[in-house]
VOROLO-110887 format. One line per field, with one value per residue (C-alpha): x, y negated, z. Coordinates in nm, 3 decimals, m for minus. Layout:
<recs>
px <- (X,...)
py <- (Y,...)
pz <- (Z,...)
</recs>
This chain:
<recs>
px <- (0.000,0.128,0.224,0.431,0.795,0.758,1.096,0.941,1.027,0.981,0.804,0.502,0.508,0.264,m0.095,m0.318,m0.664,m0.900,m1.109,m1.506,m1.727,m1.669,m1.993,m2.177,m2.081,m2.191,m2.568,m2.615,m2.505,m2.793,m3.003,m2.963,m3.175,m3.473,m3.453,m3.605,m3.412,m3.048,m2.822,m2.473,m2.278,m1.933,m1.633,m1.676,m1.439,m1.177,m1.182,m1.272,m1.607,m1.733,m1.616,m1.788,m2.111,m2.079,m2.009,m2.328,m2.539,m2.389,m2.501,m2.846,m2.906,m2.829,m2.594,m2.315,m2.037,m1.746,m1.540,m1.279,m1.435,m1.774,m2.032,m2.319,m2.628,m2.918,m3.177,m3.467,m3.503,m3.578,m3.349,m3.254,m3.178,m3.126,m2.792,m2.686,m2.317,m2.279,m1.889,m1.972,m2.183,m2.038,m1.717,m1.910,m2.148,m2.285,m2.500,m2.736,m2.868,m3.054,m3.322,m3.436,m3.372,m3.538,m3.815,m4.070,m3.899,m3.956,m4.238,m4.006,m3.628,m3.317,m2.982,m2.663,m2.552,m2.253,m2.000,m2.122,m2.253,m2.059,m2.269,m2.416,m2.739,m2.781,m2.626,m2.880,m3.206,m3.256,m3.286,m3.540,m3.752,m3.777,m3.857,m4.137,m4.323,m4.333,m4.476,m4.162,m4.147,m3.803,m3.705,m3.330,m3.188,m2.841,m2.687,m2.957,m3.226,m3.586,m3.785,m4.146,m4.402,m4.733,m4.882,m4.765,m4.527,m4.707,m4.638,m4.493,m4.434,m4.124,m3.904,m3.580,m3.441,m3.063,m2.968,m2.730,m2.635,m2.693,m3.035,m3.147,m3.058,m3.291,m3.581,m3.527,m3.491,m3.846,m4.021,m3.931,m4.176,m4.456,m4.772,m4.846,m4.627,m4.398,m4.213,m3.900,m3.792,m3.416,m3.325,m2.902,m2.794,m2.448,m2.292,m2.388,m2.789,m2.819,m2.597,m2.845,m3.156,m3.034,m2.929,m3.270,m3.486,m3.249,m3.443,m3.788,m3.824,m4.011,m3.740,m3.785,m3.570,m3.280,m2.951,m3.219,m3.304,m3.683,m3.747,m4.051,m4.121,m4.437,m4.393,m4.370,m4.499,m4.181,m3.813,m3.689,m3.373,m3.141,m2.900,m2.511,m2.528,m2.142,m2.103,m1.943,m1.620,m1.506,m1.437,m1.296,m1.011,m0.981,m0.925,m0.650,m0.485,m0.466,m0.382,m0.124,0.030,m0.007,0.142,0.454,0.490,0.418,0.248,0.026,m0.301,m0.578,m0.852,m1.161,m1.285,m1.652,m1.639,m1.917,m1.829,m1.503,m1.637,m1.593,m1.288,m1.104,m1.253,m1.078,m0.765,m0.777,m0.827,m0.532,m0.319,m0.337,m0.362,m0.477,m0.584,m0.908,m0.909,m1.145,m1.466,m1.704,m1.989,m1.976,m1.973,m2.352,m2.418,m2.533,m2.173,m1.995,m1.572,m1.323,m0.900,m0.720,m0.347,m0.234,0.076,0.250,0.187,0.287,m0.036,m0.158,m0.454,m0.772,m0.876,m1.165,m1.221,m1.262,m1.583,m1.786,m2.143,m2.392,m2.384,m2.369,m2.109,m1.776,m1.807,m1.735,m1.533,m1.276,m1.254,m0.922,m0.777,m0.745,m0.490,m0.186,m0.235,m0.249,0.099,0.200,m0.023,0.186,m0.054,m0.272,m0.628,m0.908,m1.053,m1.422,m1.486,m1.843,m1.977,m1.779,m1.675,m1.262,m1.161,m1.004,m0.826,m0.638,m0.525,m0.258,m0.080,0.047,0.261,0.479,0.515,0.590,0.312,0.197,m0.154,m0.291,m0.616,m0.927,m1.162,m1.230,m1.379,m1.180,m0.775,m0.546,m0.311,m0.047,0.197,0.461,0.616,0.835,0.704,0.978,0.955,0.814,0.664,0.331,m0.009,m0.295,m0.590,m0.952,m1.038,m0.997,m0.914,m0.710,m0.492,m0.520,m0.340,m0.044,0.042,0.036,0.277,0.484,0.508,0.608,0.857,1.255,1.321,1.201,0.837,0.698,0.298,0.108,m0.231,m0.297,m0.613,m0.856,m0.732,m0.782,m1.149,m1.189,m0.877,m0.826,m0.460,m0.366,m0.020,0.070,m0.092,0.146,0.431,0.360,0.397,0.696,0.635,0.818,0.591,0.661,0.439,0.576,0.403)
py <- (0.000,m0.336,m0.539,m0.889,m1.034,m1.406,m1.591,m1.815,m2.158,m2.365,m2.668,m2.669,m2.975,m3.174,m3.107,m2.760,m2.765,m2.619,m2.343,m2.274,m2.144,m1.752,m1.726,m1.957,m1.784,m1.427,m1.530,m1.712,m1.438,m1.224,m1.493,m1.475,m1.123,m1.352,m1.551,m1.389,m1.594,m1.704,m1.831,m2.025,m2.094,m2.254,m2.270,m1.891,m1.808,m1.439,m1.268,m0.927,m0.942,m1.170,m0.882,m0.620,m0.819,m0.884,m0.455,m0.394,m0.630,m0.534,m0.163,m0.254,m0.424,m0.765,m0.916,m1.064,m1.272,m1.432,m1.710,m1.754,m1.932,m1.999,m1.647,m1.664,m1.434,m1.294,m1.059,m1.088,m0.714,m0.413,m0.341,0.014,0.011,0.387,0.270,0.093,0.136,0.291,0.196,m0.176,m0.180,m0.001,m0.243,m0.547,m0.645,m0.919,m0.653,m0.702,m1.043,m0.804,m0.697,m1.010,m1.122,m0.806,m0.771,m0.980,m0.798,m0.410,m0.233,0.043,0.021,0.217,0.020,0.168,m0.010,m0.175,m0.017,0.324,0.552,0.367,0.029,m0.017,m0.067,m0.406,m0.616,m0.580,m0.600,m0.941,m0.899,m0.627,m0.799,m1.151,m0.907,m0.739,m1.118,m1.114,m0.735,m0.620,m0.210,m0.136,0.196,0.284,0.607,0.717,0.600,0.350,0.146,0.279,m0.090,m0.118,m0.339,m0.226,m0.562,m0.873,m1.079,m1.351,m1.646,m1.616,m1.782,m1.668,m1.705,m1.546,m1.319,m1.463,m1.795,m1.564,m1.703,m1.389,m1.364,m1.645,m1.627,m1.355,m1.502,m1.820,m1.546,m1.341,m1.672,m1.839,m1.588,m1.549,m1.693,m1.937,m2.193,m2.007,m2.173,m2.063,m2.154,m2.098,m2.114,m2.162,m2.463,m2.421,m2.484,m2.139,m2.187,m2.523,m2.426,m2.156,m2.414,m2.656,m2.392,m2.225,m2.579,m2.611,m2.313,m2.414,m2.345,m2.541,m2.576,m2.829,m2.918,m2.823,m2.887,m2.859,m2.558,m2.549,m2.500,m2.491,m2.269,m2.348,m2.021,m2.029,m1.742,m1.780,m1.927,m2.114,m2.026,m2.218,m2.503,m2.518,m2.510,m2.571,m2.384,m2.603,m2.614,m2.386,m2.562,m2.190,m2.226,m2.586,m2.489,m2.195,m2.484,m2.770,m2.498,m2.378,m2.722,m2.786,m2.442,m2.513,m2.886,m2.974,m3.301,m3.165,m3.315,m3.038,m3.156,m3.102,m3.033,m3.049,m3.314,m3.271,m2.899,m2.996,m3.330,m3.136,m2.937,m3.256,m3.421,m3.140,m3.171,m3.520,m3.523,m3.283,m3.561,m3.439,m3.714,m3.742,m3.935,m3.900,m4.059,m4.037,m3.993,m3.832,m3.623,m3.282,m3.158,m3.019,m3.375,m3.255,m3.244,m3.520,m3.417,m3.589,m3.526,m3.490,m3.590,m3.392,m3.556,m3.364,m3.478,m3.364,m3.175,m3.136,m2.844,m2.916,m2.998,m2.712,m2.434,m2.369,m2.152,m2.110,m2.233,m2.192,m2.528,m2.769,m2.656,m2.547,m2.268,m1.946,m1.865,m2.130,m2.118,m1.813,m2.076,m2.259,m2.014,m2.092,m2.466,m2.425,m2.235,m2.593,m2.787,m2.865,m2.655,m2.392,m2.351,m2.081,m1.976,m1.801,m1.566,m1.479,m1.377,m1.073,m0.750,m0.754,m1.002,m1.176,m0.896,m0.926,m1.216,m0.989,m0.946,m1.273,m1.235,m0.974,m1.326,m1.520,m1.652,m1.681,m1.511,m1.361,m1.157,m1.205,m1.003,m0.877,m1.210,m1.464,m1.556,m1.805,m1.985,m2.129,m2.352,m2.510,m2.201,m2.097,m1.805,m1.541,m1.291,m0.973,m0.632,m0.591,m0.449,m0.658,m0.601,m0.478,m0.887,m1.153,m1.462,m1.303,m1.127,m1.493,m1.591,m1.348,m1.490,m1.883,m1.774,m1.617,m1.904,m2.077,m1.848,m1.862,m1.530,m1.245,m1.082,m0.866,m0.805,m0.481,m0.358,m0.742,m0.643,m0.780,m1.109,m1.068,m1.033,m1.408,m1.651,m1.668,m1.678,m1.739,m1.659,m1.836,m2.156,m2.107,m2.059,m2.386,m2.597,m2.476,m2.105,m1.781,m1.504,m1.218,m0.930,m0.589,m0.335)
pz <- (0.000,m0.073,0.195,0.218,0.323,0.493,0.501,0.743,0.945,0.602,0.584,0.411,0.107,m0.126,m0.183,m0.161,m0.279,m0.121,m0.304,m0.339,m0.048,m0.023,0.198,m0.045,m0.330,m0.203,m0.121,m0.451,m0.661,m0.438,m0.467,m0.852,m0.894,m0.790,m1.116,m1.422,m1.661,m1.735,m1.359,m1.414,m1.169,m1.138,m0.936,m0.826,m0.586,m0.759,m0.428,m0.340,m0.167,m0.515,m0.726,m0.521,m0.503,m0.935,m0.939,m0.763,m0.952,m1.310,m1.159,m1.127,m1.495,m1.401,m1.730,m1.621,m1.830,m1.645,m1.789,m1.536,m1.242,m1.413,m1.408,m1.637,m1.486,m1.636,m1.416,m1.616,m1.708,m1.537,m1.218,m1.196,m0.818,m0.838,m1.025,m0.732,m0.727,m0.420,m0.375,m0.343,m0.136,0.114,0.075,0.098,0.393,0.198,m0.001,0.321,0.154,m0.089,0.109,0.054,m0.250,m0.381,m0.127,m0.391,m0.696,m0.604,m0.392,m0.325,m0.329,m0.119,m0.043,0.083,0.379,0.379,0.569,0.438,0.737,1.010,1.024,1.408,1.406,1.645,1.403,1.105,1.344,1.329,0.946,0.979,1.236,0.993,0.686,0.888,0.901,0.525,0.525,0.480,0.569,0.641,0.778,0.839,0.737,0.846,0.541,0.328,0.464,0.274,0.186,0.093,0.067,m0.094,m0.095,m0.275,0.023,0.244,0.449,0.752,1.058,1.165,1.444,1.416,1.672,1.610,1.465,1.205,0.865,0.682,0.840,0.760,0.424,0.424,0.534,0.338,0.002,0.113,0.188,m0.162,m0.342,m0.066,m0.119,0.120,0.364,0.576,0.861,0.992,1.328,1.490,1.148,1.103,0.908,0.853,0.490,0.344,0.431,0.322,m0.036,m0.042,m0.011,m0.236,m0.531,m0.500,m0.518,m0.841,m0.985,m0.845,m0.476,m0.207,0.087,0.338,0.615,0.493,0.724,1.068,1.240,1.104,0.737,0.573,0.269,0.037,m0.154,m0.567,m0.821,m0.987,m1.002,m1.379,m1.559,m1.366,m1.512,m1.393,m1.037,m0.868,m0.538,m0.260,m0.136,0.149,0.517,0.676,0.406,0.414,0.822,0.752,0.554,0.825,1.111,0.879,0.847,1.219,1.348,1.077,1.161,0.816,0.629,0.378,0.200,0.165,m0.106,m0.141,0.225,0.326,0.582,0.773,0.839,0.988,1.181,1.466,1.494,1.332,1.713,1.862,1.689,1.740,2.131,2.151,1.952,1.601,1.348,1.058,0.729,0.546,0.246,m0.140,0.019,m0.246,m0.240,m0.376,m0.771,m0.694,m0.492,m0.214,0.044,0.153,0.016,0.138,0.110,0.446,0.509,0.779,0.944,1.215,1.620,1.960,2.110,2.440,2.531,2.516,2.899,2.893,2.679,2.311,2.185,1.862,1.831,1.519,1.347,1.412,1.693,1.617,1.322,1.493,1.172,1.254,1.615,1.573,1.368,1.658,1.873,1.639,1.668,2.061,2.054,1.975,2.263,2.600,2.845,2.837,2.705,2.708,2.359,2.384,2.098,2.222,1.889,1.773,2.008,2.031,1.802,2.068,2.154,1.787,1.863,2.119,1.794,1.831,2.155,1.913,1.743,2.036,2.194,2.489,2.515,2.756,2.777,2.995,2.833,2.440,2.396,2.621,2.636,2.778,2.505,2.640,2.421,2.363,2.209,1.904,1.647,1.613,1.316,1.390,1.154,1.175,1.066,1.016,1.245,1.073,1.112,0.840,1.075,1.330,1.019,0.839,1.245,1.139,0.888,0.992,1.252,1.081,0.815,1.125,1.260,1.152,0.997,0.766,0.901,0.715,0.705,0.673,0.530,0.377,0.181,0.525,0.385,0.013,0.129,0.163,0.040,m0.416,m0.451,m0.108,m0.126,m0.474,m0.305,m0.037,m0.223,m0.441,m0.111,m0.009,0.164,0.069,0.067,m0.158,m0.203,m0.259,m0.434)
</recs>
């Protein structure tokens, strides 16, 4: 398996630009089995989740042409969901956004579930339960979840049993085509939702709300051919990139990040002494996202006086909050990080102290950080987590040496050239085969 070489303790140079929204990306490609009629959409993200998620459609019947970045979609014939390609979705947990996205397409439909055999069960109840409003039958079999609904879908009002992006997706998908106003309460608004929202009105939805935790649905028989919709940019990257310039002392300018989902960790960074420049303020190639370019300039950082945790939007995305535990190597003090939201992935973060750090743990969701210390170069094997691997490899950017980095392919999952971006500002990463 391939795996990479960092010659680390370089300082990181010129401009990176940040790439298009992974999580966006993923839903409106689901989303686009809804349309009976042609779907483009531009600046598509070439990672490996995307091509999974274009595998399974193209298995089903949807026609799919792809001109680098740009995908052209067509789902206006039959779907033959007995095709489903079985390998992708089991190797992408996005696939979970078709229940409802097909829910007002098929009566009767079976779909893998992602993760193959091995998916728990707690995490994908919230989905059922919002389904169920619309009349929604969803029974789950050890390996595929059996839908039906023998009656046309109707309006709900729903309350959702988690604030989750993915479920509320959803909902948002199965309300779209339900006869009726539907109202959806504890609904998320973070970037990927309101993308969602916004490329769905494009095609003739009734979405209200969008960007507050209550949306209201006036349900449509049908969704137009769409025109060119650009997905956003992606704040998660544009984060990897300013805690990769912090951890490495660097002065970078990352373009092309969605300000106001990074308003709040920039406050963060900024109250542990972290400056900054924004500068170009524009909105968005689909107009909906304020953009700005940030100048990150290196600072002397003190912790945080109380702890750092993750909140559904409009707190701290839960996404970015690992980010954080390379940047607080650098702070003078120690601080507590809260990863509430996923079991252990605090725990990865132990994989650091091989680096250097000072980390220790409370709990699987709670550590002390405690900084200022210096990344040494280590070997290593990437936990099964994207951010805590993406963690391994800031510090070791940062420390002075030759690390090398095992088992890599967690981070192809969400980053498009990730390395080769690197390398342009001054990193050497090599990747051998």
């Amino acid at each position: 398996m391939p795996y990479l070489e960092i010659n680390g303790g370089k300082k990181l140079h010129g401009a990176i630009v940040n790439q298009s929204a992974k999580n966006s990306a993923e839903a409106l490609l689901c989303a686009s089995v809804m349309v009976k009629g042609p779907v483009i959409l531009t600046g598509v993200p070439q990672i490996e989740g995307v091509k999974r998620i274009l595998e399974l459609l193209s298995s089903i019947g949807v026609k799919i042409n792809q001109i680098g970045t740009t995908v052209h979609l067509d789902a206006s014939a039959d779907l033959y969901l007995d095709k489903m390609d079985k390998n992708a979705v089991e190797n992408t947990r996005t696939s979970l956004l078709l229940l409802g996205a097909l829910a007002a397409r098929k009566k009767q439909f079976k779909l893998y579930k992602s993760g193959g055999c091995h998916l728990g069960e707690r995490t994908v109840r919230p989905h059922l339960y919002a389904l169920q409003k619309f009349g929604v039958n969803i029974v789950s079999k050890e390996c595929y979840y059996e839908v039906e609904n023998s009656r046309p879908l109707r309006a709900a009002r729903v309350v959702l049993y988690e604030s989750g992006d993915t479920t509320t997706e959803n909902a948002i998908m199965a309300a779209v085509l339900a006869a009726g106003a539907t109202i959806i309460k504890m609904a998320s608004a973070n970037y990927m939702v309101q993308d969602l929202c916004y490329f769905l009105n494009s095609v003739g939805a009734k979405i209200e709300g969008v960007g507050t935790s209550t949306l209201t649905i006036t349900g449509v028989k049908k969704l137009r051919a769409a025109k060119e919709y650009p997905i956003m940019p992606d704040p998660i990257v544009a984060m990897t990139f300013i805690a990769a310039a912090i951890t490495t002392g660097s002065k970078i300018t990352v373009k092309n990040c969605p300000l106001e989902f990074l308003e709040l960790e920039l406050y963060k960074l900024e109250i542990m002494g972290q400056k900054f420049l924004l500068k170009n303020k524009r909105l968005s190639k689909n107009k909906k996202f304020q953009i700005v370019d940030i100048d990150v300039i290196p600072s002397a950082l003190t912790a945080l006086p109380d702890k750092i945790h993750g909140l559904p939007f409009p707190g701290l995305n839960i996404d970015n909050l690992p980010l954080f535990i390379p940047i607080l190597t650098r702070a003078r003090g120690r601080t507590m990080v809260h990863d509430w939201a996923y079991e252990n992935r605090a725990a990865y973060s132990l994989d650091l102290i091989k680096l250097g750090a000072k980390i220790t743990l409370l709990d699987p969701h709670r550590i002390w950080v405690e900084g200022p210390t210096d990344f040494v170069p280590a070997d290593i094997v990437c936990p099964p987590a994207l951010r805590p691997a993406v963690n391994l490899l800031i510090a070791m950017l940062a420390a002075k040496g030759k690390s090398v980095l095992h088992e890599t392919n967690v981070i192809d999952r969400g980053y498009e050239n990730l390395y080769d971006t690197l390398n342009k500002a001054g990193a050497d990463i090599k990747v051998i085969d």
